[in-house]
C-alpha positions as CSV (number, residue, x, y, z in Angstrom):
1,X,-0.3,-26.3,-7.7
2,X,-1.5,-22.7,-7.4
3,X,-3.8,-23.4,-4.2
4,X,-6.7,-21.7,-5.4
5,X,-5.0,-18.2,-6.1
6,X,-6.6,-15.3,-7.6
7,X,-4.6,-13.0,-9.9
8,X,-6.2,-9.9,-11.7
9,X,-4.9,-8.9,-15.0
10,X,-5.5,-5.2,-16.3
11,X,-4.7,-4.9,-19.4
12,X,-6.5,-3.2,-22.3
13,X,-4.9,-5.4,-25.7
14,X,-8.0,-8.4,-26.0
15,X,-5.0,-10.7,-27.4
16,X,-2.6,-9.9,-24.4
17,X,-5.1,-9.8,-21.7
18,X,-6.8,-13.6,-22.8
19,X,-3.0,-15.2,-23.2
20,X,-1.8,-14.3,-19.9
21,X,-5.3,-15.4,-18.5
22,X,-4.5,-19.2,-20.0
23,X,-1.5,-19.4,-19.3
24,X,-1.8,-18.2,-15.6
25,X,-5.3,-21.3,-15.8
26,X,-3.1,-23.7,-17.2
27,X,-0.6,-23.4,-14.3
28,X,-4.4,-23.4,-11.4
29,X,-4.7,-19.9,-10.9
30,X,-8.3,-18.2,-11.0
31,X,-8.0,-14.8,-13.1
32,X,-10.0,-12.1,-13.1
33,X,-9.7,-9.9,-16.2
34,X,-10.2,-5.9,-16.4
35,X,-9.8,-4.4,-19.7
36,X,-9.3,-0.8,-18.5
37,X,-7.4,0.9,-15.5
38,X,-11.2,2.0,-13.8
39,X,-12.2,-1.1,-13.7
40,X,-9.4,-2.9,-13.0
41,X,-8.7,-0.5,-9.5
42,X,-12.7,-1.6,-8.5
43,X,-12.2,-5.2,-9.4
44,X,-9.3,-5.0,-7.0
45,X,-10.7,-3.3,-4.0
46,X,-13.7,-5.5,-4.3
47,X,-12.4,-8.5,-5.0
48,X,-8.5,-8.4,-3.3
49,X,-6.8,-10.9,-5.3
50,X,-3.5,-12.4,-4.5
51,X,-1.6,-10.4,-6.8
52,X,-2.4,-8.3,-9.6
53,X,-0.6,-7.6,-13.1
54,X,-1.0,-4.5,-15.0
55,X,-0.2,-2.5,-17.7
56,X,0.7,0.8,-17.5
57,X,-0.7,2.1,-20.9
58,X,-4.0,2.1,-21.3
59,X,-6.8,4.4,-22.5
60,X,-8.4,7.0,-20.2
61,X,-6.7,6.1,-17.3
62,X,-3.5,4.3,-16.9
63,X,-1.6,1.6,-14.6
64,X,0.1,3.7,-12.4
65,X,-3.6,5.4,-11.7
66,X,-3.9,1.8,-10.2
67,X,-1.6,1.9,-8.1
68,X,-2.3,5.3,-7.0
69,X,-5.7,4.0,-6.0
70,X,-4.4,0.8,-4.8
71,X,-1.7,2.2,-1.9
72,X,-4.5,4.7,-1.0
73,X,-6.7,1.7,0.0
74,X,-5.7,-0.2,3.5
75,X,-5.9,-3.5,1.8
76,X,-4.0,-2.3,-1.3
77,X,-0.8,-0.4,0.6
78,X,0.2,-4.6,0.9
79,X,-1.0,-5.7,-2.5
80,X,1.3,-7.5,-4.8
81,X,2.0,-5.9,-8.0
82,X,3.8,-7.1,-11.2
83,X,4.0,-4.2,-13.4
84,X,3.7,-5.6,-17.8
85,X,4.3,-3.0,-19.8
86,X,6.3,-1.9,-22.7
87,X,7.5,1.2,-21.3
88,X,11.2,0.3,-20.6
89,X,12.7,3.6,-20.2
90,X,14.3,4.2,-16.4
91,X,11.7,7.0,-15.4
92,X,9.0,5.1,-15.7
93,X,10.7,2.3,-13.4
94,X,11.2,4.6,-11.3
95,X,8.1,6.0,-11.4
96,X,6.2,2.6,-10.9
97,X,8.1,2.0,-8.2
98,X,7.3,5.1,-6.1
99,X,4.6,2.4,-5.6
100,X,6.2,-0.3,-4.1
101,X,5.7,-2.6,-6.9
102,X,6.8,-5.9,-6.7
103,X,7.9,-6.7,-10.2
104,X,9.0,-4.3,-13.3
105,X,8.5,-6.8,-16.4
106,X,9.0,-5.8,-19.9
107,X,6.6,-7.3,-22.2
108,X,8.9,-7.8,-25.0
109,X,11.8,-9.4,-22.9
110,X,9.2,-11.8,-21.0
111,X,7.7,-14.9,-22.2
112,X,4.3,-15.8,-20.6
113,X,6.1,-19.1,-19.0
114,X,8.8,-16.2,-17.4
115,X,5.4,-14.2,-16.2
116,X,3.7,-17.4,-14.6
117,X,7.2,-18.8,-12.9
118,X,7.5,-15.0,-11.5
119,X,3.5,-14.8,-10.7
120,X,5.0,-18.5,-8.9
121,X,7.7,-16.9,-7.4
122,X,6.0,-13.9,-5.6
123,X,3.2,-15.6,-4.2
124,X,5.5,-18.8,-2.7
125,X,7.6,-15.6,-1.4
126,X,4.7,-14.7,0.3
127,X,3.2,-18.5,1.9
128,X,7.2,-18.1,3.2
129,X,6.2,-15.2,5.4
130,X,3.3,-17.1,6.9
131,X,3.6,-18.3,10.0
């Protein structure tokens, strides 16, 4: 099923955060949850987890000071990234993907079964490139 794979959600909405965990559960995947962008970057960098979703608005700090942190860090320059977020305007595509992220999902246009088939999708891209 999902081999044992570890996906990080950060995301600050209690509701958002827990459906996206059950649904990523339901399909094998072991989640770890951060409910703000700080602790979501240390959960990361401690933990590395197979690919990581985040929003980009949060309180304090926001998503795209993840990333920042994340392509600082030698394990993170490779980490896979599925940006969730509302924010569907082109600059902040763009500006995500100054990042290299992997996916740019609006949360409004995707249902949690198109999040766990692309979640799916990123990490069977990646067993491909295994030798």
């Amino acid at each position: 099923m999902a081999n044992g794979r570890t996906i990080l959600i950060i995301e600050d909405e209690a509701p958002a955060i827990f459906s996206i965990s059950k649904a990523l559960e339901l399909s094998g995947y072991h989640v770890l949850q951060a409910f703000s962008a700080q602790e979501g970057a240390r959960l990361a960098l401690e933990n590395h987890p197979d690919l990581i979703i985040t929003d980009l608005v949060m309180p304090a700090s926001s998503g795209m000071d993840v990333l920042k942190d994340l392509r600082r860090d030698i394990w993170g320059k490779n980490a896979k990234v599925i940006v969730f977020t509302n924010l569907s305007g082109d600059e902040h595509k763009a500006n995500a993907n100054k990042y290299q992220v992997d996916k740019y999902l609006i949360k409004t246009d995707t249902s949690l079964k198109d999040l766990t088939e692309c979640v799916s999708q990123l990490l069977s891209d990646n067993d491909a490139k295994q030798p």
